[in-house]
N, C-alpha and C positions, 0 to 999 in steps of 0.2 A: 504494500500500500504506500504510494508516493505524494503527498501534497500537506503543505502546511503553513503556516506562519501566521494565520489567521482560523478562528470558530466555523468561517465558512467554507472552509477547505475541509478540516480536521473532523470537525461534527459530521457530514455525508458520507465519508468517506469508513469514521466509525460506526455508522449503519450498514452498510456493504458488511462491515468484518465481522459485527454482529450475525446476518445474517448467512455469513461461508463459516462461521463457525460453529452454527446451529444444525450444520449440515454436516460435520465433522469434517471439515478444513483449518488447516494452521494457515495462521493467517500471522504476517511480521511488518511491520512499520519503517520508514526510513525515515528521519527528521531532521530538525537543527533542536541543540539546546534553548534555543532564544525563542521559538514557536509556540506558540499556546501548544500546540503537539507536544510538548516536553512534560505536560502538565494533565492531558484529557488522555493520551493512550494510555500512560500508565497505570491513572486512576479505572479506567475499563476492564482492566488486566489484559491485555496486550501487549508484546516483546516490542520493544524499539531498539533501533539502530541508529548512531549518529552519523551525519557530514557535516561540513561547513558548507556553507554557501549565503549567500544575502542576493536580493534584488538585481537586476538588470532593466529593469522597465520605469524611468519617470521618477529614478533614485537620487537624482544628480550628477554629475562627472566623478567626483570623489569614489562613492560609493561605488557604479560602475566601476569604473578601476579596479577597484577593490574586487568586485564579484567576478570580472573576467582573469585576475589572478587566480580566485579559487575557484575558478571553474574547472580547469584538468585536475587540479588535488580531486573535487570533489565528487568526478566523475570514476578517478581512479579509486577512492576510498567505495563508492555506490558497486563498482563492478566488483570489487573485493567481498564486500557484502553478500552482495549475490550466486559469487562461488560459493561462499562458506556453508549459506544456505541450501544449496540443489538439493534437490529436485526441485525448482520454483517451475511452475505450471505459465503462467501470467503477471506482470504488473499491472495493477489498477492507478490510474491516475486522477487526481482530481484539481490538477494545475496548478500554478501560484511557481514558485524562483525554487523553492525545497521538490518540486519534482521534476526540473529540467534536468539534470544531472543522473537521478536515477532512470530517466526514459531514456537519455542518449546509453548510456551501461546496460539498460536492457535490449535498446537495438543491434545496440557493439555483438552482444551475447545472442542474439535471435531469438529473446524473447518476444512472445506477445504483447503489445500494450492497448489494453483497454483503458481509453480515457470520457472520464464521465464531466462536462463541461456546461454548468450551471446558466451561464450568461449569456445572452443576448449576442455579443462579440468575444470569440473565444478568446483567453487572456492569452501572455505574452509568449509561454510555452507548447500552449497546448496548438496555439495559431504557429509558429515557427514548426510544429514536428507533425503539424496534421497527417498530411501525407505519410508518414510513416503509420498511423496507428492501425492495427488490426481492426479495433469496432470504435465509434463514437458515439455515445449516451449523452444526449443534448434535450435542454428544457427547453428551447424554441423550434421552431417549425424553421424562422430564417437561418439558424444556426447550421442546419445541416449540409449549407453551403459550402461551409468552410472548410469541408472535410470530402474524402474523395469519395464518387459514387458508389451509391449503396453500400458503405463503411458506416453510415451515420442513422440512428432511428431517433425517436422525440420519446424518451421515456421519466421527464423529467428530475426533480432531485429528492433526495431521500428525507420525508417529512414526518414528524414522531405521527403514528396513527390517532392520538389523545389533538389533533389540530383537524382530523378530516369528519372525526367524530362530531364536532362541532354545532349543533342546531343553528336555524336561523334564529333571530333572536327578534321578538314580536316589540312593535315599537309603542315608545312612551314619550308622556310630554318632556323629559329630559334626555339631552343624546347624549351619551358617553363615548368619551376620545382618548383611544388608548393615543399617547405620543410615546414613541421609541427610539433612539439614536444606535440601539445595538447595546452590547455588552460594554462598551467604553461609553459610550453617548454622544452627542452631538451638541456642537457649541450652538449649530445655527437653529436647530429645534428646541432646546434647550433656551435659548433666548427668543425663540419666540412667542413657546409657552410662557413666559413671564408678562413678557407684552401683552400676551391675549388675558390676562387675569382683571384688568380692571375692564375690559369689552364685553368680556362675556354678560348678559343681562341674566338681573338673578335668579335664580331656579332654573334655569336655561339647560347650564350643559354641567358635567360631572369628568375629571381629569382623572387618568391615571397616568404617571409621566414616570418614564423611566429615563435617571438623568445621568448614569455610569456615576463611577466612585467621585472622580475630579471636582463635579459639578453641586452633588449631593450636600455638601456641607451649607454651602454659601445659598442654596435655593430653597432647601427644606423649611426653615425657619418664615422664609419669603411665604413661601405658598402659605403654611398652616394661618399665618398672619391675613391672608388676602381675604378671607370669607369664601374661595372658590369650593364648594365640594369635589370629592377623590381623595387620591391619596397619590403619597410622592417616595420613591425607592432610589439608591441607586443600581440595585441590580431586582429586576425579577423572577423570583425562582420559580414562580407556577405561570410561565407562559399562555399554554392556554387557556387558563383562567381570565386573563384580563384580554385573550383577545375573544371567549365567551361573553365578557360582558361588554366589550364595546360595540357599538355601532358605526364608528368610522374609525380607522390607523391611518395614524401620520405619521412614515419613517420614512429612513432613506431605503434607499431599495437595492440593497444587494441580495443576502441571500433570503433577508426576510421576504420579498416577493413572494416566493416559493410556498410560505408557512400561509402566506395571506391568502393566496389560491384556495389551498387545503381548505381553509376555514371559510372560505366563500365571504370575504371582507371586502365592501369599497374602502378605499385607500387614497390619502395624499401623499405620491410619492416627493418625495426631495431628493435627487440623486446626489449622490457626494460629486463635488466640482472636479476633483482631482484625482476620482478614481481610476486605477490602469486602464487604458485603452477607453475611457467614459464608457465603461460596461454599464455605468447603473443608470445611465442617462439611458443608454440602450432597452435596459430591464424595463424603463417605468414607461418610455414612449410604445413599448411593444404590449404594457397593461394599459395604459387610455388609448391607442387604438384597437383595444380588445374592446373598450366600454369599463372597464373594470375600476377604475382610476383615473387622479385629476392629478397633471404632474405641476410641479412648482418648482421652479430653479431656484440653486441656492442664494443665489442675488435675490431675491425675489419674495422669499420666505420672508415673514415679518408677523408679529401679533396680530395685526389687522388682518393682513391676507388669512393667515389662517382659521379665523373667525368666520370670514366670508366664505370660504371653502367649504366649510364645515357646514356653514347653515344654508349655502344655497343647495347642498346635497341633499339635507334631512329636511327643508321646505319642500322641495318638490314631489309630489306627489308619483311612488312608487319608484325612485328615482335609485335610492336606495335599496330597497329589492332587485332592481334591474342590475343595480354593478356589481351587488354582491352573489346573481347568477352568473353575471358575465365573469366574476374572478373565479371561481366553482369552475369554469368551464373549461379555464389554462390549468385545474388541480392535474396531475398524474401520481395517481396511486399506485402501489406498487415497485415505487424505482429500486430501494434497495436488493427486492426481489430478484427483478428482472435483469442488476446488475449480475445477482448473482449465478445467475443463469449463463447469462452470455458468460461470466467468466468460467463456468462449467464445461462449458461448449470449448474448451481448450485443452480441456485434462486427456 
């Protein structure tokens, strides 16, 4: 299993191993120390293995530098890895700088690589080695472009089932808005939700704002102080719970998209400005022109705007029903499964 440095790599990718291991398959990890990977496989019980490696896409010159140095170290340490291990069946890839090194080692060696590619615009490894991969597991229908004929199906990413489970949830005179920036948070939602606390008209709306660690100190006190109804975390541990009780999310849109499907949620997207390859500007134009979602640039994003956003969805009559069919619609159940199938189909 190859991809890390980031929840949205790490997390999919630990469903896949989940699942080949339910099946009795060994399943081994290659990482960096510095990844959240250093931190969720091991807690899973899963074997990991280290390289070094950093970034190559939109890092700066310095950094580049640095990662085209350890690029042969880390490709040489990845194929070392992989002898040690044989009989390896397959690599799974799920992209990101910590799986470029073990794809080239596994093509050196003629392994298979199956790479499963969440986004919109395949990021910076998995677009560089497409043509190489034996299968491609992609969440959009334009994705399958970028990879060669008939190598590519739409099976999207792997979403805990407690998300697809989700009811529709019957509306009331107050809408509740989950706001999310991810597990770290987001400056620019995170300051909008502040902005939006004196607009909000009273008994209106109910917040649940998850605002990562950073942010958490200096807002908590803010909000309880505001009169706004919710509540304010820096981390939330029962996800689907707060996305059962809202009626609109406003994140950014990387791999949450994915979960918002499942759960048949309209959504305002924010893509992050500076994400690789603007994947997530990708992600959120590929959910409002589904109908699913209202996108908002991060220029753009402000207290007010998101106020407006919010109430012109839940005024409009079934409006809200409709995008939370239209997200339902991009859900794909089953991916972890059906990774693990294809990666069957090699043994």
């Amino acid at each position: 299993m190859a991809g890390g440095g980031t929840g949205g790599h790490v997390i999919p990718a630990l469903a896949v191993a989940r699942e080949l291991r339910s099946r009795g398959h060994l399943v081994r990890f290659i990482g960096t120390r510095r990844g959240i990977e250093a931190k969720l496989v091991p807690a899973a019980d899963f074997s990991i293995d280290w390289i070094e490696i950093g970034g190559l896409n939109r890092v700066g010159l310095r950094r580049t530098m640095t990662s085209l140095a350890e690029l042969p170290v880390s490709v040489w340490q990845a194929a070392r890895l992989l002898d040690r291990a044989r009989p390896f069946t397959a690599v799974f890839s799920m992209g990101g700088y910590v799986a470029g090194p073990v794809l080239i080692a596994a093509l050196w060696k003629r392994l298979p690589v199956v790479a499963m590619e969440p986004n919109a615009v395949p990021g910076f490894t998995h677009r560089r080695l497409a043509r190489f991969v034996a299968r491609a597991l992609v969440s959009f229908e334009e994705t399958v472009r970028y990879f060669p004929p008939g190598r590519a199906e739409v099976t999207g990413r792997p979403v805990r089932e407690e998300f697809f489970a989700i009811e529709p949830k019957p509306r009331t005179a107050v809408v509740t808005v989950l706001i999310t920036g991810g597990s770290q948070g987001s400056r620019t939602l995170n300051r909008a939700a502040e902005q939006s606390w004196p607009i909000w008209k009273k008994d209106s709306a109910r917040l649940i704002h998850q605002t990562g660690e950073r942010a958490f100190e200096e807002l908590a006190p803010k909000f309880r102080a505001s009169g706004v109804a919710g509540e304010i975390s820096a981390f939330l541990d029962d996800m689907p719970r707060a996305f059962a009780e809202a009626d609109v999310i406003v994140s950014r849109a990387g791999g949450t998209v994915s979960e918002i499907a499942a759960a048949g949620k309209p959504s305002i997207l924010v893509p992050f400005p500076t994400a690789a390859d603007q994947h997530q500007l990708r992600n959120a134009q590929a959910f409002e022109k589904a109908g699913a979602a209202r996108l908002v640039l991060d220029s753009e994003m402000t207290g007010a705007r998101l106020v407006e956003e919010v109430m012109s969805i839940v005024s409009e009559p079934g409006l809200l029903e409709k995008m939370g069919e239209a997200a339902r619609k991009l859900a794909r159940p089953g991916a972890a499964q059906r990774a693990a199938d294809v990666l069957e189909g090699f043994i």
